[in-house]
N, C-alpha and C positions, 0 to 999 in steps of 0.2 A: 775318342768316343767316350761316351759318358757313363759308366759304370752303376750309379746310382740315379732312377728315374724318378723315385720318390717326391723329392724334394723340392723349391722354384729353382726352375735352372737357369731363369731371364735375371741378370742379376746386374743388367746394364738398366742403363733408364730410357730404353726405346719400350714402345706400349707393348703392356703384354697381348696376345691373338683377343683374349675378350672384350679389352678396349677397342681394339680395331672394328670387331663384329658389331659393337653398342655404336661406334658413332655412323657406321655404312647402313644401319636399320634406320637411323635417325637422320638420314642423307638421302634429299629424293634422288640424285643421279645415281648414285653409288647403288642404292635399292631398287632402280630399275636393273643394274647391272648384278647385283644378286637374284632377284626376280626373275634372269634368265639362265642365270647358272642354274638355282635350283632347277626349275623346270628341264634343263638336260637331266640331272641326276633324278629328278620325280621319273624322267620318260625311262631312261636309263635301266633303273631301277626295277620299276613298276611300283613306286611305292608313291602315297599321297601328299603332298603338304597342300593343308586349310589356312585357312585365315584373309582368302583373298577375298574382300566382299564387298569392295565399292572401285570404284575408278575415278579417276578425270582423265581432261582432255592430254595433257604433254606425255604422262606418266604409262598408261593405265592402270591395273589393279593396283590397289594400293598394299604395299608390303605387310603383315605383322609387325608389332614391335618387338617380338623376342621370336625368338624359334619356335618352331613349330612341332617338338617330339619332345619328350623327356629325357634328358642328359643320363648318359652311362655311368654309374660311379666306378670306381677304380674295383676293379677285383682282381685275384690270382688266379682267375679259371680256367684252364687249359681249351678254352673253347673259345669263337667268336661273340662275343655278347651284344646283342644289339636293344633299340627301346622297342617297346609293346608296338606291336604292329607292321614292324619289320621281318623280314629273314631272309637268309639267303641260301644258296645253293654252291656248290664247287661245282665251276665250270671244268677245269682239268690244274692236275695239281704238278708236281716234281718227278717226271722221268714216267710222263703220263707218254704213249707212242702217238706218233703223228701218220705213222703207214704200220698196216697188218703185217709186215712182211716179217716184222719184230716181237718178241712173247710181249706180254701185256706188262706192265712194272710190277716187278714184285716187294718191292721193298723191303728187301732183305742185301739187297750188293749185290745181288748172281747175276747179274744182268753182263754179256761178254760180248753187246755190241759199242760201239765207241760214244754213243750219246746225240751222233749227229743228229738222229731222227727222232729225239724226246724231246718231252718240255722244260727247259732248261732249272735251274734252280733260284733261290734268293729270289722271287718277284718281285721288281720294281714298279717303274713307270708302264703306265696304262695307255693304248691309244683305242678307239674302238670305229674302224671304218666302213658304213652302212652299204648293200649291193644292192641298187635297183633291179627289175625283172631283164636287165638287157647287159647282166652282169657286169656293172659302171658305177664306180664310188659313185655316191649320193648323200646328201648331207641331210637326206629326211631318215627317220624310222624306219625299217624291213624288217623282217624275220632274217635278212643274211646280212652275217658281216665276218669279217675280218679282225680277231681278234690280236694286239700285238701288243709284245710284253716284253720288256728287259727283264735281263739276268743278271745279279750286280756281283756274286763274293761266291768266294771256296772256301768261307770258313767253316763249312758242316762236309767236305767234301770226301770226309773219313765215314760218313755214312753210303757211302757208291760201294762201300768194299765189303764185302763179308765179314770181315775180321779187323776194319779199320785202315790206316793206309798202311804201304808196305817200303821199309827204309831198307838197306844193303841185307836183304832177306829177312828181314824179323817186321811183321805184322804190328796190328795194334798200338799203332800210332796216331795222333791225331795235331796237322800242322794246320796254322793258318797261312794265309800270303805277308803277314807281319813279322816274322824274322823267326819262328821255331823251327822250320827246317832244319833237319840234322845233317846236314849234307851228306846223305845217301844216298845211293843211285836206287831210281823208282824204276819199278815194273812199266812197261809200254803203256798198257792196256789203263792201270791206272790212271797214269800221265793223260790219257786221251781223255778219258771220259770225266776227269778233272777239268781239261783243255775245253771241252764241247756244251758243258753246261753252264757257262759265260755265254752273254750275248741278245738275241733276240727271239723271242719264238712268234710266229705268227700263223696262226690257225685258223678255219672257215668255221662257224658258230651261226646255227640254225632254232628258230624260237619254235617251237611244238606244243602239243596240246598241255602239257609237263614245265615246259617255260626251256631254257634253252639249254642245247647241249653243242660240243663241239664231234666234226664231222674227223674221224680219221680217212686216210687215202684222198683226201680231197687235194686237187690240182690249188690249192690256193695255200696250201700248210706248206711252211719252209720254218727251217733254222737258216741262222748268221750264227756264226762261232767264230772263234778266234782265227780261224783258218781258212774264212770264206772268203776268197779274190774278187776286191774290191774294185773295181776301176775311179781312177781318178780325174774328176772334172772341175770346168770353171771357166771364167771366162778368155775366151780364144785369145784374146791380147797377151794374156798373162801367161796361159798356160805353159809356155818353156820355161820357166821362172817358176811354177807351181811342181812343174814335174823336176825340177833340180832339185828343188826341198826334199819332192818325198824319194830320192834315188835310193834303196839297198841293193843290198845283196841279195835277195826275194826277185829282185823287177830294177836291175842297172838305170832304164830310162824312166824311171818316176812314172808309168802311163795306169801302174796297179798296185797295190795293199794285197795286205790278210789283216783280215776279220779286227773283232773289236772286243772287249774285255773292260768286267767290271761298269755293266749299263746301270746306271743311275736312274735321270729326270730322264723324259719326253715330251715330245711336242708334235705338233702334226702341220701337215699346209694346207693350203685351202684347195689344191689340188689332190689332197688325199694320199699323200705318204707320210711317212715316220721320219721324223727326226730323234736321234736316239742320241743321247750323252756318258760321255764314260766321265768316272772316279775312281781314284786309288790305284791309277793303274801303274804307278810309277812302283808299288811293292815289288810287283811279280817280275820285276828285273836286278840282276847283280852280277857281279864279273868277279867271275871266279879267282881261284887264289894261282898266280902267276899269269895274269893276263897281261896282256901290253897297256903300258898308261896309253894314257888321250893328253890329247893338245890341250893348253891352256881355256882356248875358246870352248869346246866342247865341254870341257869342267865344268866352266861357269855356265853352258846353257843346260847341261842334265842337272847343276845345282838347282837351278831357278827351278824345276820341276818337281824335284825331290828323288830322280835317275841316281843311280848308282854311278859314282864320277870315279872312284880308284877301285881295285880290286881286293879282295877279303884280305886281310891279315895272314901268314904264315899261320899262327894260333886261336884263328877263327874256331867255334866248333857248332856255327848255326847261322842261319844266314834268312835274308828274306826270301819270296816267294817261295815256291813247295817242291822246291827240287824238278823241274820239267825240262831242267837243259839237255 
């Protein structure tokens, strides 16, 4: 990760994003194909881009040659900044509830349900899936959709706790999943709600006279967390061969998982579900100090991933992920 964003950080000789934008404005196929991206995010949105004022026959409108809003300069400003003409709203933010059954987030850490039922943290990737009146994905406009979103890191995760995290009884701590764990044994309750805000949240989001808001209690709001039983598919031929791979100690015959950690990118199908991708998940694992080695073959395949292949050192005194064993 990059410490300093000041500065060019492209420092290869592949084009930098502006060159890429100047020659796709200047490229009638490429410009038909931004010509339809923008128009999701104008719909999206609710916001305008001009500039389209003639057409022909293969094309239609014909593109801009530069963009259509005024560039954001760089500021320090603790807030969203957007150009004139823009704004926006928070749909639901970090440890926002998805059923009444739970207080409202207080964001102070007192919260002493386990996180299943909030909005996870770290916002990632975005997928946004529209409901016709006969409640059936639809790939036009409605007022209803399904909003869904990964959860990618725990590195703020010392914000869930009143007082910070809590190591062999002493509070006011704060680990990431990158090796500062103190090897201390955490509190449960911690550990869960650390565990539960990874993942995906997917909410029912309704547009009103106000513009749109998300619906708590709605049959359509779920979490994925680390702990959700997955079932595993594919194709019928393979599948004995698929279920050997994924075999634990969780599910002996490979037929089911748990949950997923660290969501990154997304993607959607033309059927209308979520494809969601994990990063970094190889941190939040480590084998404790006197574990049993692993076979050679195993080394080499938890190497290739960046797994934890031997166990800590006798003289370890910190380790990666956040202590959840």
């Amino acid at each position: 990760m990059l410490a300093d964003h000041s500065g060019t950080e492209n420092t290869s000789s592949n084009p930098h994003i502006q060159d890429i934008i100047t020659e796709a404005l200047g490229n009638r196929t490429r410009r038909s194909f931004l010509k339809g991206s923008s128009a999701f995010f104008t719909a999206a949105a609710g916001a305008t881009l001009t500039g389209c004022a003639s057409t022909d026959d293969d094309i239609g409108p014909v593109m801009p040659t530069s963009l259509s809003f005024e560039a954001v300069p760089k500021n320090t400003l603790d807030r969203v900044t957007l150009p004139p003409g823009y704004q926006f709203t928070v749909l639901h933010g970090t440890g926002d509830r998805l059923v009444s059954t739970i207080p409202a987030y207080s964001n102070k850490g007192v919260e002493t349900d386990d996180w299943s039922q909030r909005v996870g943290d770290h916002h990632d990737g975005i997928e946004l899936f529209h409901i016709d009146a006969n409640g059936k994905y639809t790939t036009q406009m409605t007022g209803r959709a399904v909003l869904a979103m990964n959860h990618e890191s725990s590195a703020d995760a010392h914000f869930f706790h009143p007082n910070g995290q809590t190591s062999n009884g002493q509070n006011g701590k704060k680990f990431d999943q990158f090796g500062q764990w103190d090897l201390g044994v955490r509190p449960g309750l911690e550990v869960l709600k650390e565990i539960n805000h990874h993942g995906v949240s997917l909410v029912e989001i309704n547009k009103g006279s106000t513009g749109w808001t998300y619906k708590v209690d709605s049959g359509l709001n779920r979490r994925v967390t680390a702990q959700t039983p997955v079932r595993i598919s594919g194709p019928a031929a393979d599948m004995a061969n698929i279920k050997g791979l994924m075999s634990t100690k969780f599910d002996p015959t490979g037929a089911t998982a748990r949950g997923t950690l660290n969501n990154c990118g997304t993607g959607s199908t033309p059927w209308g579900t979520i494809l969601t991708c994990e990063e970094n998940w190889a941190v939040y694992t480590h084998m404790p100090k006197g574990s049993n080695p692993v076979d050679a073959r195993l080394v080499q395949t938890r190497k290739r991933y960046g797994v934890a292949a031997e166990p800590l050192s006798g003289s370890a005194t910190a380790s990666t992920s956040q202590g959840w064993h």
